[in-house]
N, C-alpha and C positions, 0 to 999 in steps of 0.2 A: 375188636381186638387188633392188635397193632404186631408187628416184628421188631423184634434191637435185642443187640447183643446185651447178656445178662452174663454176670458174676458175683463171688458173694465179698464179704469184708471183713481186714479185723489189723493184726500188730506185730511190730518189733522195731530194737534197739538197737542191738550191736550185730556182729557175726561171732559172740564169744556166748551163747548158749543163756542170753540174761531170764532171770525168773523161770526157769526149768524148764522152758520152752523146749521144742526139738526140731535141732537147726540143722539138721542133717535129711529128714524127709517135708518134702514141699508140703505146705501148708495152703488152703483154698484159696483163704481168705488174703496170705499174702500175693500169690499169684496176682490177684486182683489187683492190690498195691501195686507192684511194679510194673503193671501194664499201666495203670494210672500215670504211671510215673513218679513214684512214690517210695519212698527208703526206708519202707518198715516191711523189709524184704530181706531173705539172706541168699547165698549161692544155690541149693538147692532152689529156691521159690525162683529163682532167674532163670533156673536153664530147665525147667518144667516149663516157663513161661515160653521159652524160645522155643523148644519144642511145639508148643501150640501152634505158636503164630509162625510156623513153618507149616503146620496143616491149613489154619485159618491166616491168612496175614489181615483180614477184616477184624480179629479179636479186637485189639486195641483201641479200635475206634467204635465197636462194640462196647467196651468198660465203658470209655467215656460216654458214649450216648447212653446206657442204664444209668450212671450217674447224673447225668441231665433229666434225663426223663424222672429219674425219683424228685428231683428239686422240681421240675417242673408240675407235678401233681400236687406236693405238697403247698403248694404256691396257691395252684388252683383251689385245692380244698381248702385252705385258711380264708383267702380274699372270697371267691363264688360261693361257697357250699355252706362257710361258716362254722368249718369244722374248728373246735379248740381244743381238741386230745388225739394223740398219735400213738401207737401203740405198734413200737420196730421190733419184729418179733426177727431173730438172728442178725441182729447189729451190725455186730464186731464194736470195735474202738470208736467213738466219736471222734469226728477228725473234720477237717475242712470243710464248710457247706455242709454239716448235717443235715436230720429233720430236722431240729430243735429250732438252728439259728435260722436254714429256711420260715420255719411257723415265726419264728419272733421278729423277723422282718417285719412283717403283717401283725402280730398283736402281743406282746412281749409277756402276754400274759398267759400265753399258751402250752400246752400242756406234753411234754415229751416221756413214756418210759421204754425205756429199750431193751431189750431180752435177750441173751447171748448164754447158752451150757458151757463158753470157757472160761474158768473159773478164774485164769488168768485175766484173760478179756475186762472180765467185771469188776475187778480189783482196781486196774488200771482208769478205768470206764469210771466207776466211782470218785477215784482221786480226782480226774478232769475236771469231775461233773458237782463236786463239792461246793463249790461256789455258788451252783447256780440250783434255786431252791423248787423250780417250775420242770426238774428234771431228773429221770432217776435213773440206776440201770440197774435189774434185777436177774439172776442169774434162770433160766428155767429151758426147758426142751421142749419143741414144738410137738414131739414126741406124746409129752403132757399138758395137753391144752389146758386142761382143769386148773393145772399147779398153775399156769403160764398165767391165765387171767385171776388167779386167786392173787400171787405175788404182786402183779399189777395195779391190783385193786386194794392192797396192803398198803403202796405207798401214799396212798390218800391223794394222787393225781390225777386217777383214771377214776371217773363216775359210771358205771356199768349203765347207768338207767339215760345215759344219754348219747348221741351219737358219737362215734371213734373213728379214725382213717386206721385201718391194722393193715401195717405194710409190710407183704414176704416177699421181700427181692432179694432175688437171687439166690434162693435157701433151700427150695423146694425140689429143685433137681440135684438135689446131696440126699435128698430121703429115696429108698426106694416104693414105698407106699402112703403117701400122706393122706391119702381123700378123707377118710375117715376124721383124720384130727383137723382139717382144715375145716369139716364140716361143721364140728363141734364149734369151731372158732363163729363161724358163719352164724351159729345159734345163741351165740352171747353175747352176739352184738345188739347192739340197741335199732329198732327203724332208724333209716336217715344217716347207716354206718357207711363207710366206704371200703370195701376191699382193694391191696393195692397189689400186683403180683408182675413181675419178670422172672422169666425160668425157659433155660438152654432148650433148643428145641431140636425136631430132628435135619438135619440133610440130608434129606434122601438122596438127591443130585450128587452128592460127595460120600457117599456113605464110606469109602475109604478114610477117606480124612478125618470123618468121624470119629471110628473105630480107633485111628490113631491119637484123637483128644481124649476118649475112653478110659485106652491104655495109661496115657497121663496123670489120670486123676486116680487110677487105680493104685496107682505106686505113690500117691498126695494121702492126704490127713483126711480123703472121704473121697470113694466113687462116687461118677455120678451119672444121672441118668434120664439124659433127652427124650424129650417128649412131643408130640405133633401136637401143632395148633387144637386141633379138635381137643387131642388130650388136657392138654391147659385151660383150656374153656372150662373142663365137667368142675377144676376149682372154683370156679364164682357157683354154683348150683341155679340157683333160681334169679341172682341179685341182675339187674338189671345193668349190662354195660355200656357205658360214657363213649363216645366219639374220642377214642384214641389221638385223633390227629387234630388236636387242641395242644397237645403236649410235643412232640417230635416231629420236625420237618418232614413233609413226603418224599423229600428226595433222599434222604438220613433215611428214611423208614424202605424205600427201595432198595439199599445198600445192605442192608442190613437185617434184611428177611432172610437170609439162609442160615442165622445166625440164632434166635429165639423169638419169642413174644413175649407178649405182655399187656395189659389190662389194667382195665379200674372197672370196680363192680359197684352198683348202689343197694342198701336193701331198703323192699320198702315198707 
């Protein structure tokens, strides 16, 4: 198990309220956007943002290294592992360097569905995604693992009977109790699946500054809720985890241990 900063993903257009969106209370996923450095952010998602990185000023380079570290596994898992289905359970918006065009680097024939509860999200997600016939994005809540894999397995991309990479980054510290349904995931996968997980963790060392990122997200589109290393672990159960530092430089990985962790699980 590894440290990096984690966030989650997702959309927007204008600052004038497009597709019923609500541009007045910060939103997670854009938060994540504009720390990327990215314009699918409104004024609220900005100064929620700045507020963080006045608690953390490592966030930033936290976004960035979770988004590395996701292309960097998916990488792994296409070329080593031999994996050719993906299954991005809380998405957001396909956008630069997803899973998908990561996987199709390595074999164009690879298999993407992505899963996002905003209905907005998916609408848009779809349009992107129209074109490209190796990739879907289906609306469901992690909430619902059942519906989650039933949906998945609907679009005729995702073979249950054979091994999947199911990637929750940056998702799982927005629920306040997921084991349960992560568990269920864990049991439909097929042998020779990968679990892939990034999720905020605790500071003890800062617990001020903490409390103060808390605060933030309690007044955003989802509190959320850090978790110690140890806690993050009981998500993989029994799968077997991968040498982390294949993926994320050690000295990136120093920097950014007060920040979260993160994993890749095997099952076997």
């Amino acid at each position: 198990m590894i440290l990096v900063g984690a966030a989650s993903r997702q959309v927007r257009v204008n600052d004038r309220n497009p597709y019923g969106i609500d541009v007045s209370t910060a939103n997670v996923a854009r938060i994540y956007d504009y720390m990327l450095g990215g314009k699918d952010n409104f004024a609220a998602d900005r100064a929620a943002a700045e507020e963080i990185l006045r608690a953390f000023p490592e966030s930033r380079e936290g976004v960035r290294l979770n988004r590395e570290f996701l292309g960097n596994v998916v990488r792994h898992l296409a070329e080593e592992a031999g994996i050719r289905q993906f299954l991005d359970i809380g998405a957001g918006l396909p956008t630069q360097k997803n899973v998908h065009e990561v996987a199709h680097e390595v074999d164009p024939e690879a298999r993407t569905v992505y899963v996002d509860n905003d209905p907005v999200v998916c609408v848009h997600g779809r349009a992107l995604l129209a074109s490209t016939p190796t990739v879907a994005m289906v609306e469901g809540d992690l909430r619902d693992p059942g519906e989650i894999w039933a949906g998945a397995t609907r679009t005729g991309l995702l073979d249950p009977g054979k091994p999947v990479a199911v990637l929750m980054v940056a998702i799982l510290h927005f629920l306040d109790d997921p084991y349960d349904e992560v568990a269920k995931v864990r049991e439909l996968m097929a042998p020779g699946s990968f679990l892939v997980i990034t999720h905020l963790s605790m500071a003890e060392r800062r617990a001020k500054d903490t409390d103060a990122v808390k605060n933030v997200y309690s007044r955003a589109s989802s509190g959320v809720v850090p978790r110690t290393p140890e806690e993050i672990r009981r998500f993989f159960g029994d799968f077997e985890l991968l040498d982390n530092r294949r993926f994320i430089a050690p000295n990136a990985l120093e920097r950014m241990a007060v920040l979260g962790a993160a994993g890749v699980g095997r099952k076997s």
